[in-house]
N, C-alpha and C positions, 0 to 999 in steps of 0.2 A: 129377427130375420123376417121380412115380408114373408106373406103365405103364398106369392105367384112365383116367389123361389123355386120354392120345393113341386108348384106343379108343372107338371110336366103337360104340353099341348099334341093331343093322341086325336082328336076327333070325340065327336058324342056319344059314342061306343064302347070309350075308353076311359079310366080313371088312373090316373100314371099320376105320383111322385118320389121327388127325392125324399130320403131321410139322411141327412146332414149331405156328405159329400162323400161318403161312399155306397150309401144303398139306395138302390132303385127299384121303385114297384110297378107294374101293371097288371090291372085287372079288367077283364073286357063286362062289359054290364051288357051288351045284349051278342046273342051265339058264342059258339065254344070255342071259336078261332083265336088261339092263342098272341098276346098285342106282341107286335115286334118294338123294343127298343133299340134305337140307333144313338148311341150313344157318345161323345169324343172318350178316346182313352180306350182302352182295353178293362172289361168284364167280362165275369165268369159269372152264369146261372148258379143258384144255391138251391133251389127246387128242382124234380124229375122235370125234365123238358114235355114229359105226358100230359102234366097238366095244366089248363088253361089260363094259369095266373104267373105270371114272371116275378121273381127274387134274386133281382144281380147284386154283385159287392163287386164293389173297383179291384183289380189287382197293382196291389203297392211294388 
């Protein structure tokens, strides 16, 4: 699978990818404003929404 698959385009503040086709990462590299993913399809957070790093899994 290409590696521009899996990443996801956030801006340069942002390091966002997929891990297969049901998990999604972001993580903001500079301030603590947690990255919004907008996603197709319906997810659910897996991490406290407190902290600055996003953990979605698709719901089946």
């Amino acid at each position: 699978m290409p590696f521009s698959r899996w990443l996801l385009e956030r801006g340069d503040d942002v390091c966002a990818f997929l891990r297969g086709d049901d998990v999604a990462v972001a993580v903001p590299l500079r301030g603590q404003d947690p990255p919004q993913l907008d996603l197709p399809g319906e997810w659910r957070s897996v991490l406290d929404e407190a902290l600055p790093v996003r953990l979605l899994e698709r719901v089946q």
